[in-house]
Backbone as JSON, one array per atom type, in Angstrom:
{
  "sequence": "XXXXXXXXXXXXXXXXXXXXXXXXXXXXXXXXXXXXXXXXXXXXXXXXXXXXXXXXXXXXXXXXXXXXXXXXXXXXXXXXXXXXXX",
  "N": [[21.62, 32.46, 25.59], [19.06, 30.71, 25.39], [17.63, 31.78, 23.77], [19.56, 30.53, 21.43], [19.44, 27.65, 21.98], [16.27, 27.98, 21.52], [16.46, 28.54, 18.83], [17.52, 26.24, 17.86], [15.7, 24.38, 18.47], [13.71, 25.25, 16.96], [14.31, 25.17, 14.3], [15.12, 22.02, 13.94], [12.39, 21.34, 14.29], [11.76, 21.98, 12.13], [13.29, 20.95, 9.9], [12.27, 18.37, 10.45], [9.73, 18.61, 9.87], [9.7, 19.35, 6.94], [10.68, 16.95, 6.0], [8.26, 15.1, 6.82], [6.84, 16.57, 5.07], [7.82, 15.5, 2.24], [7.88, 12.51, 2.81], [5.03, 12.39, 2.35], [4.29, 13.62, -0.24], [5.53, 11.69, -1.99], [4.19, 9.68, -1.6], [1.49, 10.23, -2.41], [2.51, 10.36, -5.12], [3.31, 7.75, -5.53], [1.13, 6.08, -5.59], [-0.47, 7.43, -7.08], [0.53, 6.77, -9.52], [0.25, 4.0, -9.12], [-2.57, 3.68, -9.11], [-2.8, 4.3, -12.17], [-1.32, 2.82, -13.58], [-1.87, -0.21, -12.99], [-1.86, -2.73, -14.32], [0.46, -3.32, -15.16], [1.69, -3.88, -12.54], [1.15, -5.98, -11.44], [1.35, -9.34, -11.37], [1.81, -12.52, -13.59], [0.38, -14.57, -12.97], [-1.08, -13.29, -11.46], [-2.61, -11.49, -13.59], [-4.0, -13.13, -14.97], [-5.58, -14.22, -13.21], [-7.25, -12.09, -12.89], [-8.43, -11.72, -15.61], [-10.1, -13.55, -15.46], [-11.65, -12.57, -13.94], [-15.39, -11.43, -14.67], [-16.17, -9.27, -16.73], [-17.83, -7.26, -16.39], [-17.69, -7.12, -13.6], [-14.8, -6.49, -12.85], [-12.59, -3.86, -11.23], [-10.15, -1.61, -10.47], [-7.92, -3.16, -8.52], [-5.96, -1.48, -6.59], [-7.41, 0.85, -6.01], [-8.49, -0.06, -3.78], [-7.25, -1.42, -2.2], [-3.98, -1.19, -0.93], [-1.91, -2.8, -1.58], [-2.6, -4.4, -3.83], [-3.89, -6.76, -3.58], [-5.69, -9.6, -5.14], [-8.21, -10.04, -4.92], [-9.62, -7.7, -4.23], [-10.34, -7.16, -6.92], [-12.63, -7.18, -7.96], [-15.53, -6.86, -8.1], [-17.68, -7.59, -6.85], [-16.58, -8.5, -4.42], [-15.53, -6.26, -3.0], [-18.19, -4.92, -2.47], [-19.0, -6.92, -0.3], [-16.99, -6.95, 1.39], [-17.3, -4.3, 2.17], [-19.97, -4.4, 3.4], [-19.81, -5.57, 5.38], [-20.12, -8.51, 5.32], [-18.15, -10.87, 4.87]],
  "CA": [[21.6, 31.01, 25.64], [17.88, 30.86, 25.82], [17.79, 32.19, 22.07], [20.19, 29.68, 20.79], [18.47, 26.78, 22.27], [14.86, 28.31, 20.92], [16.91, 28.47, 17.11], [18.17, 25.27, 17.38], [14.24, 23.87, 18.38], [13.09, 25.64, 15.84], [15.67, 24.12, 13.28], [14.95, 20.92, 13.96], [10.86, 21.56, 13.82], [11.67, 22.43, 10.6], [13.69, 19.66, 9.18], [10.72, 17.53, 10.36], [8.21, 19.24, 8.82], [9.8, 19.01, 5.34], [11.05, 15.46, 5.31], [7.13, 14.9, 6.1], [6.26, 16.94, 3.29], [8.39, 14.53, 1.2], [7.3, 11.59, 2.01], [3.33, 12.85, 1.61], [4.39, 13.52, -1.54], [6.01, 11.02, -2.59], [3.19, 8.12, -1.29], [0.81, 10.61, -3.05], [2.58, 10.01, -6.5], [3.12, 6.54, -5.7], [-0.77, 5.8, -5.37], [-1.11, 7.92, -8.82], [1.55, 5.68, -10.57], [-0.21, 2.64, -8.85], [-3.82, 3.44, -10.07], [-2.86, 4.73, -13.66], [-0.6, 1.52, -14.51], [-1.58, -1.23, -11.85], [-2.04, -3.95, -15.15], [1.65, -3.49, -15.32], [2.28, -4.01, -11.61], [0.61, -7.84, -11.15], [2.55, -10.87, -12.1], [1.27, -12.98, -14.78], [-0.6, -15.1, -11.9], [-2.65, -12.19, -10.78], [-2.95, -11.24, -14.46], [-4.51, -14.43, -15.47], [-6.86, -14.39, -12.07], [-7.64, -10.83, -12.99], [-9.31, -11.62, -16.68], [-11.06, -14.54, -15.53], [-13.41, -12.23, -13.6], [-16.05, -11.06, -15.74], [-15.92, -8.15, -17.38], [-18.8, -5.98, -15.79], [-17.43, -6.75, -12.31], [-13.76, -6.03, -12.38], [-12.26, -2.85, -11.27], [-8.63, -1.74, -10.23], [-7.5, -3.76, -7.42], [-5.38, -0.44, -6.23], [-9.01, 1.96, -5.5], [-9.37, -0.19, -2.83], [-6.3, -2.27, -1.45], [-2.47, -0.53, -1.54], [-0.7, -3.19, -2.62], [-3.15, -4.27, -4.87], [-4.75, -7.86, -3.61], [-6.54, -9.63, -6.61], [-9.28, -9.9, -4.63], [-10.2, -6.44, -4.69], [-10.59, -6.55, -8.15], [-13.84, -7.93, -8.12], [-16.75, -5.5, -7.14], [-18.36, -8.32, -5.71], [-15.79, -8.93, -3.33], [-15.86, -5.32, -2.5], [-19.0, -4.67, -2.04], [-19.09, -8.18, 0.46], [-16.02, -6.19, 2.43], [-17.81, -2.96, 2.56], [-21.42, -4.25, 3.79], [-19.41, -6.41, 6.54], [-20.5, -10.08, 4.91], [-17.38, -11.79, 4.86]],
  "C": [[20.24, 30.45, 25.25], [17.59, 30.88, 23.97], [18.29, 30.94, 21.01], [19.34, 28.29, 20.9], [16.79, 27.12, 21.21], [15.4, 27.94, 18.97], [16.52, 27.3, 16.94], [16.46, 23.76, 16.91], [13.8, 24.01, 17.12], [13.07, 24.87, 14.17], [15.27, 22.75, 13.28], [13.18, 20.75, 13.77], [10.73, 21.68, 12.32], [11.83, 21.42, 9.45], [12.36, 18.69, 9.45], [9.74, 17.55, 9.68], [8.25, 19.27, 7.27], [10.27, 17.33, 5.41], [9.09, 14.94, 5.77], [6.32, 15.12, 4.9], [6.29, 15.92, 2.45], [7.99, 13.64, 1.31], [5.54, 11.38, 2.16], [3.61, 12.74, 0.66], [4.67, 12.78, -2.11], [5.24, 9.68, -2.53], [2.09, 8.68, -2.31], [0.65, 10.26, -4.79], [2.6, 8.79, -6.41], [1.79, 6.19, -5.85], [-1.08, 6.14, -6.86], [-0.73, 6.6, -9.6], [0.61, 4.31, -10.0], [-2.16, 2.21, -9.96], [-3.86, 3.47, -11.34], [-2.26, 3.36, -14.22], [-0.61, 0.24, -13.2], [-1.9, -2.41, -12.72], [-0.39, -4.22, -14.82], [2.44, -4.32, -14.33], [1.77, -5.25, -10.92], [1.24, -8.64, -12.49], [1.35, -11.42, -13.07], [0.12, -13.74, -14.19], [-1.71, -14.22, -11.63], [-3.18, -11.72, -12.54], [-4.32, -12.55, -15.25], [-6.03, -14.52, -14.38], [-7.92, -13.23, -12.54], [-8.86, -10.97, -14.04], [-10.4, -12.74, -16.41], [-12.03, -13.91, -14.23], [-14.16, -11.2, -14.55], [-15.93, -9.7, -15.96], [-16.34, -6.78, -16.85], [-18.52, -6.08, -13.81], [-16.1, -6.3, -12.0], [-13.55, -4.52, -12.2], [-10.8, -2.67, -10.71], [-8.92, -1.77, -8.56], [-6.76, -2.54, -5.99], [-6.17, 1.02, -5.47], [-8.68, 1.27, -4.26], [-8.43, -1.02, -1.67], [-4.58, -1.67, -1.81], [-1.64, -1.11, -1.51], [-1.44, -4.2, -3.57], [-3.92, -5.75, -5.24], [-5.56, -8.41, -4.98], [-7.92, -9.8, -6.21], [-10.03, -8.82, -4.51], [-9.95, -6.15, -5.97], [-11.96, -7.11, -8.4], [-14.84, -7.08, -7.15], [-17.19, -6.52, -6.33], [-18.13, -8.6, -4.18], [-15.9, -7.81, -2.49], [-17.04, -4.93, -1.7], [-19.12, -5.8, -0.46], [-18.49, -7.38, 1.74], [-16.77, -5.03, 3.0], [-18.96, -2.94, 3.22], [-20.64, -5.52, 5.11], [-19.52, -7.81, 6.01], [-19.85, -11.05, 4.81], [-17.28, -12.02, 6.33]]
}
């Protein structure tokens, strides 16, 4: 009885442990797909906000925010967040 019970634990430890796998993996590729094509993934609004910051400060919004704020596209803004200043 003792045995069966211990399987059944086991069994179920198991299933757990792979449907985490999956979705690690699967937030992992999302994040890729987000940084490699995140022009694609802002509306025409954020597109438009996006070019009108200058050139030498933008960077992808997606490094630094995961769903992809337009305000973290602007180092400045970053940096502001990161040294506490806002």
């Amino acid at each position: 009885m003792i045995i069966i019970i211990l399987f059944f634990f086991s069994l179920i430890f198991a299933v757990i442990y792979l449907i985490a796998k999956l979705l690690k993996r699967g937030e992992r590729k999302r994040k890729k797909r987000y940084t490699d094509n995140f022009v694609e993934l802002l509306s025409t609004n954020d597109l438009e906000k996006y070019f009108k910051i200058p050139e030498e400060y933008r960077c992808n919004p997606f490094l630094n925010d995961p769903h992809g704020d337009i305000f973290f596209a602007d180092k400045r803004n970053v940096e502001k967040v990161r040294n506490n200043t806002i």
